[in-house]
N, C-alpha and C positions, 0 to 999 in steps of 0.2 A: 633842674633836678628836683628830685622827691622833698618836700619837708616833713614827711611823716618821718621819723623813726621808730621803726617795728622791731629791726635787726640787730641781738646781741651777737660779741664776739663768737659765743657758741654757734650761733645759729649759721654765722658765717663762715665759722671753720667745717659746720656738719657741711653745708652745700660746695664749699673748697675739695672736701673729702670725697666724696660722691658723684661730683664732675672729674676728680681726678681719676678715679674707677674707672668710669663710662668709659672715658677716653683711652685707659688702656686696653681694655675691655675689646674696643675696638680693633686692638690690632690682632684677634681674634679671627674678627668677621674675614671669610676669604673675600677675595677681590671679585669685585662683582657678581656678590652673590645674589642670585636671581629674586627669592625672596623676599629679601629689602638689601634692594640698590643704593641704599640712600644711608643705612643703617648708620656704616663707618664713618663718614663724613659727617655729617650730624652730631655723632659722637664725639668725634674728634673737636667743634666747633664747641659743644657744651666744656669740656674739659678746660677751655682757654681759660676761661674763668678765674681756675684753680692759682695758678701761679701769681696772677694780682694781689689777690686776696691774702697769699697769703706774705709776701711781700708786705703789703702794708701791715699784717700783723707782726710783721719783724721791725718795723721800724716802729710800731705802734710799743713793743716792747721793749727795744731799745728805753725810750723815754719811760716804762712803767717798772722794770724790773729791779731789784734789789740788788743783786749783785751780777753784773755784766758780765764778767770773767766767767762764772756758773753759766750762763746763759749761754754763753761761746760756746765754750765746752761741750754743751750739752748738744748743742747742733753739731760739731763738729766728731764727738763718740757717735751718733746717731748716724753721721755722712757715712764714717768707716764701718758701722756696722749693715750699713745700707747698699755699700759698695757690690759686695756680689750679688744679692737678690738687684742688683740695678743691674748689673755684665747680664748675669744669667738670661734675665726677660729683654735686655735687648739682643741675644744671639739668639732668643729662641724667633723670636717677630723679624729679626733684619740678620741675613745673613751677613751681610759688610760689618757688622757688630760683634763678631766673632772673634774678631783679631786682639791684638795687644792693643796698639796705639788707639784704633777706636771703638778696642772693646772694654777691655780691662781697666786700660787708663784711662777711659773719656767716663768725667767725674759726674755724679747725679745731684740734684736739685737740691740738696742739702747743702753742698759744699757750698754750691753759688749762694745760699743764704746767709750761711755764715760770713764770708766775703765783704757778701752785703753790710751785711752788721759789721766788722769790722770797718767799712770803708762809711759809716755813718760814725761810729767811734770817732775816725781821724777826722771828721768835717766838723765835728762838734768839740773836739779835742782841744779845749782853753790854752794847755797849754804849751801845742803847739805853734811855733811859728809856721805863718803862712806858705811860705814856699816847702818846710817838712810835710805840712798837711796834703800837697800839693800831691807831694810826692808817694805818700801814706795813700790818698785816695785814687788814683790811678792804680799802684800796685796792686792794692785789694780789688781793684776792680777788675783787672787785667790777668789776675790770677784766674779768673773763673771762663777765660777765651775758651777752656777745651772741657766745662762744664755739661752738663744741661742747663738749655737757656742763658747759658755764654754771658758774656757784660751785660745785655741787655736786664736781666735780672736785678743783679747788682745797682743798675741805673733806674730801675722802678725803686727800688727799697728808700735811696736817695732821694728820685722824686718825692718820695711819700715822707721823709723823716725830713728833711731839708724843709721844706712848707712845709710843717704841721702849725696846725691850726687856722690854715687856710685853706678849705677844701678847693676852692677854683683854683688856686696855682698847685696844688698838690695833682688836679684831675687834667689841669692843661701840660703838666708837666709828664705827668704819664701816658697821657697820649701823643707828644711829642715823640717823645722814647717810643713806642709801640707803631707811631707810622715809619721812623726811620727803621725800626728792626722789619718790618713789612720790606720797605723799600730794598734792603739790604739783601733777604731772602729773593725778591721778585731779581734783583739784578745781578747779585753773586752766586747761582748756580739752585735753588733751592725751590725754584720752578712758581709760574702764578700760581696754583693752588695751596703752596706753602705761604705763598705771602697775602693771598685773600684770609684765609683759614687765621693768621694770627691775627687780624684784624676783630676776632670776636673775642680777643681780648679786651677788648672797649668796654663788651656786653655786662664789664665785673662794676663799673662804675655806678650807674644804678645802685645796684646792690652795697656799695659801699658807702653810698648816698644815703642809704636807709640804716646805717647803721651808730646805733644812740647812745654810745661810747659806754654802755653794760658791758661784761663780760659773760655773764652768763653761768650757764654750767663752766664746773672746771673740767678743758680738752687740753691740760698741759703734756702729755704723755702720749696720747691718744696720734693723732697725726706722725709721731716719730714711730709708734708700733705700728701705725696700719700701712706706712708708708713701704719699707721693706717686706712686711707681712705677705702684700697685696701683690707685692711685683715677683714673690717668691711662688705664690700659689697661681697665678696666670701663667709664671713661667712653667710649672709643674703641667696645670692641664694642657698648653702647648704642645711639649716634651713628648708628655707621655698618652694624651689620650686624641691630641687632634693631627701629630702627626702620621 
């Protein structure tokens, strides 16, 4: 890995942000559009990124923030207010999205973070006893099965907050997790190209490699408003000007 550090927290929440676009962005492109054949997939491949990244800044905050509960909270108002621009842009892109069970109720990427952070809570939790943590950490993590990015989420934030301060078990730890979620997709229904395709999750490593524990600018707010923002306005031109 890199020993340079170039990358503050800022700089890696701006390209978290911007792959996560892309990659919605994407579901835009009609299917096999002549144009560029290649567009959507590309896109969708840069977007992997996003979800690592920012996993480890949840667990990166766990460890930094002042007060935790605030810190819940604040992922958890943000999931609920994120909730219908999340239904909306997946019935506009996925017809099967439309529904209740996996439209309405199938929860977005916030939740799973929260989760996360909760189920990093229990593992570091003094004072609980071992088998409550036990039990504490499976919940929270099992909670996020009918998420976006489902357990597997929840099991990077751990990776990443469980090792801190050892990047090699922290990096072999989340690529552990990211080939079995591959695995999982290739063999439970989710087809090879869903299970190639999250493999460029990996591609986040690197870049977290380069990053030289700065923060940077302040993007405390910024990702909880472009998150819903962004999924409200692709689902608008969708909607209204591509169908």
């Amino acid at each position: 890995m890199s020993s340079v550090k170039t990358l503050t927290g800022y700089k890696l929440k701006l390209i978290a942000i911007l792959a996560m676009a892309a990659g919605h962005a994407a579901f835009l492109i009609p299917s096999g559009a002549a144009a560029f054949p290649l567009a959507a997939p590309v896109l969708d491949a840069v977007s992997r990124v996003t979800m690592p990244i920012m996993c480890f800044f949840i667990s990166e905050g766990f460890f930094e923030t002042r007060n935790l509960k605030k810190y819940f909270l604040r992922l958890l108002v943000f999931a609920l207010i994120s909730q219908v621009p999340f239904y909306l842009f997946r019935a506009a892109v996925m017809p099967e999205a439309a529904g209740l069970w996996n439209g309405l109720l199938y929860l977005n990427v916030l939740f799973t973070l929260a989760s996360g952070l909760a189920a990093l809570w229990a593992y570091h939790g003094k004072s609980l006893r071992p088998a409550l943590k036990a039990a504490f950490i499976t919940t929270f993590v099992l909670l996020t099965f009918h998420c976006d990015y489902a357990v597997f989420g929840a099991l990077w934030i751990l990776s990443f907050g469980i090792f801190r301060g050892d990047k090699n078990k922290q990096f072999a730890a989340f690529g552990a997790v990211t080939l079995v979620k591959s695995a999982y997709m290739l063999f439970f229904g989710a087809g090879a190209y869903a299970a190639v395709i999250q493999l460029f999750a990996l591609a986040a490593l690197p870049l977290l490699d380069m990053y030289g524990g700065k923060r940077g600018r302040n993007l405390k707010y910024l990702f909880y408003i472009f998150y819903p923002a962004h999924l409200l306005i692709l689902a608008l031109i969708k909607l209204l000007i591509l169908s």
